[in-house]
N, C-alpha and C positions, 0 to 999 in steps of 0.2 A: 456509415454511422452505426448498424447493429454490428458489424462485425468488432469496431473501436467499445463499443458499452461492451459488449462481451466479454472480450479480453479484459476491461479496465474491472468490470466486477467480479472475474476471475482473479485477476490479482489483491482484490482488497479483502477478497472471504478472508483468508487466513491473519491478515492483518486486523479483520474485525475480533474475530473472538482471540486473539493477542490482548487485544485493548480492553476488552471486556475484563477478561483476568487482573491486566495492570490497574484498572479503575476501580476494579470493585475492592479488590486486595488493599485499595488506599481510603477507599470509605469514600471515593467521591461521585456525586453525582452522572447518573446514565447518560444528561444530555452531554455530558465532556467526549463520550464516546463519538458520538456521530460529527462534533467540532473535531475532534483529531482527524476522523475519517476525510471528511471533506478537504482538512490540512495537506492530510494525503494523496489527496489525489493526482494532484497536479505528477509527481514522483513517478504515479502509476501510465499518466499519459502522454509523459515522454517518449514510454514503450508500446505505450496501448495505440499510441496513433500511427508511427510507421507500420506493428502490423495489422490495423484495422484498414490501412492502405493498401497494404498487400495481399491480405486474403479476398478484400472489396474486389480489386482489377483480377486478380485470379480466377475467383470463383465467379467474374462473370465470363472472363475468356474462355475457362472452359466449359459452359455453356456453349457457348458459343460451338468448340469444338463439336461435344459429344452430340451436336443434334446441326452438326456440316454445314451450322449457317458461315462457320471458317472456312471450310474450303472452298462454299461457294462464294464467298468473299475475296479469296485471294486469288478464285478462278478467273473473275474479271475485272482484276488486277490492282484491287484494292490493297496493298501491301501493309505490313504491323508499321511502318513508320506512320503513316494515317491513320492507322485505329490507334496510335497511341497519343493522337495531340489531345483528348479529353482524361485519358487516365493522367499527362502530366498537368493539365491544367487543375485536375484534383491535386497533385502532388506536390504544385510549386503552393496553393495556398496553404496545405498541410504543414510545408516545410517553413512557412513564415508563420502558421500560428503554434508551429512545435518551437521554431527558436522564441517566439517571445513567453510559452511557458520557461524552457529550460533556461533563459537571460532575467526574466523579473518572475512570474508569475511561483516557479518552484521556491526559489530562495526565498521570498515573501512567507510563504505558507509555510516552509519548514522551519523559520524562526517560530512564525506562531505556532507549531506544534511540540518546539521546545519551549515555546513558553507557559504552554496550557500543561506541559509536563509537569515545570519548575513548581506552576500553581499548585498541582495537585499534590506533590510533595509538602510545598510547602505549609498547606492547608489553607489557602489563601481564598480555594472555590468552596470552602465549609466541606469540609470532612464531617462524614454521616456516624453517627453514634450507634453504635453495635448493639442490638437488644441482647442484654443478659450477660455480657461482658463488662469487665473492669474498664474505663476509657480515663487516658489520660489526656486532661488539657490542656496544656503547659506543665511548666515543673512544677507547682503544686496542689494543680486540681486532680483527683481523683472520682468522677462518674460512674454509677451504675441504677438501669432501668431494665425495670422487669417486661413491660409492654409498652409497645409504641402505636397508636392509632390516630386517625385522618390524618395518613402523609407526615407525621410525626408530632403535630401540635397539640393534640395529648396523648401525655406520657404516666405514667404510673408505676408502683414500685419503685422508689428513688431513694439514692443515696448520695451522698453529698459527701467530704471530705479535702478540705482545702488547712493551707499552713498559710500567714503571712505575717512574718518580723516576728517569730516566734509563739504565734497564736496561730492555735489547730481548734478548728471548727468540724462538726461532724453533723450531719443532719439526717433524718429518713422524714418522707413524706408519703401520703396514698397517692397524689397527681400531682402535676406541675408540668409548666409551658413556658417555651423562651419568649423574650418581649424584647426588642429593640428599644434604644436608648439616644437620643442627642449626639452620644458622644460618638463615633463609632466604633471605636476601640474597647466599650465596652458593652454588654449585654446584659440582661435582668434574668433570672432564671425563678420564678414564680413558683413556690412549694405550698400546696394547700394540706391541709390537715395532719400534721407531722409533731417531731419532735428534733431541736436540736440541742446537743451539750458543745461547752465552748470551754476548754480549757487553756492554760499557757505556765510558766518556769514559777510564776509568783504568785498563781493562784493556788488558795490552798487545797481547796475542790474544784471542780469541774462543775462549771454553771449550766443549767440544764432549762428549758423552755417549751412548753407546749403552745403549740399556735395555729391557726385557722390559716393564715396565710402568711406568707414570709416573703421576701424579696431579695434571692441572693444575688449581688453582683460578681460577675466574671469577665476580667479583665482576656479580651484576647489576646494571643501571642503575637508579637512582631513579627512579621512579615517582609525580608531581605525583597528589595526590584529586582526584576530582572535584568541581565545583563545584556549591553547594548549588541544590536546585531553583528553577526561576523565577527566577534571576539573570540570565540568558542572553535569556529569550523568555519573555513572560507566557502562552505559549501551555500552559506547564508547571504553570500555577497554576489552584485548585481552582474551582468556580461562586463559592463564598462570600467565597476570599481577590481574588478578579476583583473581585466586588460592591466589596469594601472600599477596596480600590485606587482603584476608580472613583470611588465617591462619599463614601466615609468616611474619605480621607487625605489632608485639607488640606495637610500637609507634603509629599505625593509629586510626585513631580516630573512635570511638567505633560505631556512627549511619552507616559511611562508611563501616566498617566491619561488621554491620549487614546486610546491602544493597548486599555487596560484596558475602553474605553466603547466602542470597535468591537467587541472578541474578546467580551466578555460578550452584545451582543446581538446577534451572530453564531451563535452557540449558540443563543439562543433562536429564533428566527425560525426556526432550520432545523429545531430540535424541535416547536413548534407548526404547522409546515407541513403534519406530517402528519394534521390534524386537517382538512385539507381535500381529501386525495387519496382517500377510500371516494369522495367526490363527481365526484372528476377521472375516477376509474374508471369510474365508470357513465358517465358522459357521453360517454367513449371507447369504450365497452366493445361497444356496440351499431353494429352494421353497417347500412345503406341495404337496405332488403326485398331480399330476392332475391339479397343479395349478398354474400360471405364474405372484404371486402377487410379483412386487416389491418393497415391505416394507422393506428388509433385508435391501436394499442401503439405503435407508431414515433412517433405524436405525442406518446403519453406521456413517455417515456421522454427526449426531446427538450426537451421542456418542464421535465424534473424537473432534469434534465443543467443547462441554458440558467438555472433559477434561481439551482440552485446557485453555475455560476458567477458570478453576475452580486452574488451576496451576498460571494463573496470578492473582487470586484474592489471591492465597497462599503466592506468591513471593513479591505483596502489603502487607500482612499480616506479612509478616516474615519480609521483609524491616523494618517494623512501629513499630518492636519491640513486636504485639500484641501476635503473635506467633511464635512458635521457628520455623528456616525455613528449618532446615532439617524433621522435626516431620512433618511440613505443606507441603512439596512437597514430601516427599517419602509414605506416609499415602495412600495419591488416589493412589499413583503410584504403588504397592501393592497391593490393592485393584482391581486396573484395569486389574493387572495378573490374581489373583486369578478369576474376572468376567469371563475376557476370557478365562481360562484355563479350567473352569467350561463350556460352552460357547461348547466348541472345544471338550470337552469329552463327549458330548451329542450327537456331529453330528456327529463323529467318531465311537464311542463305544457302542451305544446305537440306538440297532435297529430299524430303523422309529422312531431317535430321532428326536425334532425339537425346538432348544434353544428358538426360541421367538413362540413356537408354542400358546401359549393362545393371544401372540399378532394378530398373524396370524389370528385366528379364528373372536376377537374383529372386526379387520380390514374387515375380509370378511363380517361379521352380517352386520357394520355399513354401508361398500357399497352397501348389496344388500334395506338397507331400503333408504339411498338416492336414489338409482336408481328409487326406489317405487314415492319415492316423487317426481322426477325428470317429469312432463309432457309429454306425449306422442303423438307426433302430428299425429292427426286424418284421417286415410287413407280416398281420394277421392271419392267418390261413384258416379261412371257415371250412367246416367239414361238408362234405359232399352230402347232398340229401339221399337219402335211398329210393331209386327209382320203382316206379310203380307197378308193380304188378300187372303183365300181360291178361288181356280179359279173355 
């Protein structure tokens, strides 16, 4: 479980202050942040759970090793096929609570994080009024406030500027605060000690008013709904309505159904993968006698990275038509057995076997010639006292 939070908040820093930027750039509200966030997560712990599974059984195997409670294990005769019925019974519930993220829980949340987008474009969550800039409201309000205090409910230095059916209104006030209204579609916007002039085509002057308090109405902008799920991106659509799409919708249209036959078995390949990493783990997990180099995890971890992406370059590929997209995701996925399974029969079966052992060695040479290069600071050399004088 720390090694899953780990990674999963590793993955979202960079998505955080992404967000930050895009929210604040739209004038919307902070708490939209941490709702996208949370949207996001599911996305991040498709990844973050196989290898919060694989560093989990790793880093306890090799424990295990470095301190020979493994050899004395396998001395009397407890073999890896019995240490590993508890890392797959971690594995098999991992892999049924990964496919029902990447089957309902992700497409669920990545709608709603294209939705809370749509909002914030579209102004829908109340776009924030910029102190000391011009703000437009629609096409013909024009806003500006000199200071904003408590949280925005009052405001001071105000200008006003609105047109409607050929009548321009212009206002300035010392304060004023917005006021909700009945209607919802529109708002009060409350101007205390001001002036406004009101001119239009047939007026021969410009009407002018001094006033203690005034009440301008502001009509908001319409508001387009959003659009309904998986119109956009099949990525938004469930395990079962993908299946259907795929193979059971002779009428669908043919790039959709090739999209539909990549994204569906994109998903699977990455949920079943993790029925082979307890394996990848031990086979990394154990160090060369005598030696406590952690390269296994750095191979792991590389390896898991290096599939993943190599399934979304496939699932790109097989979408675009350029290759078929069961031949393009089952191909590594095969391959990735066969590595590990090779991998596992080495560490297992084969006495002082050690699967990445030329890496091992490469890795050892290269450390000990940096350490050569690495400078060595120069021990003190205190000066000899001068011996004392014969009596």
């Amino acid at each position: 479980m720390g090694t899953l939070l780990l990674a999963a908040m590793l993955l979202v820093l960079d998505k955080m202050l992404r967000l930050f930027d895009f929210v604040v750039a739209l004038g919307g509200p902070v708490s939209v942040v941490f709702e996208m966030l949370a949207n996001s997560l599911p996305e991040y712990f498709a990844l973050g759970i196989p290898i919060g599974l694989l560093l989990g059984v790793l880093l306890a195997f090799r424990k295990l090793a470095l301190s020979s409670e493994l050899d004395a294990l396998r001395g009397i005769g407890v073999g890896y096929g019995r240490m590993l019925r508890v890392p797959y019974m971690y594995a098999v519930v991992l892999l049924i609570l990964n496919l029902f993220i990447v089957s309902y829980v992700e497409p669920y949340a990545r709608y709603n994080y294209e939705g809370l987008r749509f909002d914030l474009r579209s102004g829908s969550l109340g776009a924030s009024i910029k102190v000391g800039e011009f703000n437009r409201l629609g096409d013909d309000l024009t806003l500006r406030i000199d200071r904003s205090e408590e949280e925005g409910t009052q405001l001071s230095g105000i200008f006003v500027a609105a047109e409607d059916d050929g009548m321009r209104v212009s206002a300035t006030a010392a304060e004023g605060t917005f006021l909700a209204t009945d209607d919802p579609d529109t708002i009060i916007f409350r101007l205390i000690n001001g002036r406004l002039i009101q001119d239009a085509d047939n007026f021969p002057t410009p009407r002018t008013l001094a006033f203690d308090q005034y009440d301008f109405p502001i009509s908001l902008p319409e508001v387009s709904a959003f659009r309904a799920r998986g119109l956009d991106t099949i990525r938004e659509l469930y395990m079962p309505e993908l299946a259907r799409l795929a193979y059971a919708s002779p009428e669908a249209d043919p790039e959709m159904q090739l999209a539909a036959r990549a994204n569906l078995h994109f998903r699977l390949v990455e949920a079943l993968m993790m029925l082979m990493l307890p394996l990848l783990a031990i086979a990394l997990a154990v160090p060369p006698k005598r030696s406590s180099s952690s390269l296994g995890i750095f191979v792991a971890i590389v390896m898991v990275v290096t599939y993943h992406k190599i399934n979304q370059y496939a699932e790109g590929a097989g979408a675009q038509g350029r290759l078929n997209p069961e031949l393009a995701l089952y191909i590594p996925f095969f391959g990735l057995i066969a590595l590990i399974s090779w991998m596992y029969h080495v560490i297992a079966h084969r006495p002082g076997g050690q699967p990445i052992g030329a890496l091992e060695a490469a890795f050892s040479k290269t450390a000990k010639v940096v350490k050569k290069l690495i400078p060595r600071p120069r021990r003190r050399t205190l000066p000899r006292s001068e011996e004392a004088p014969a009596e």
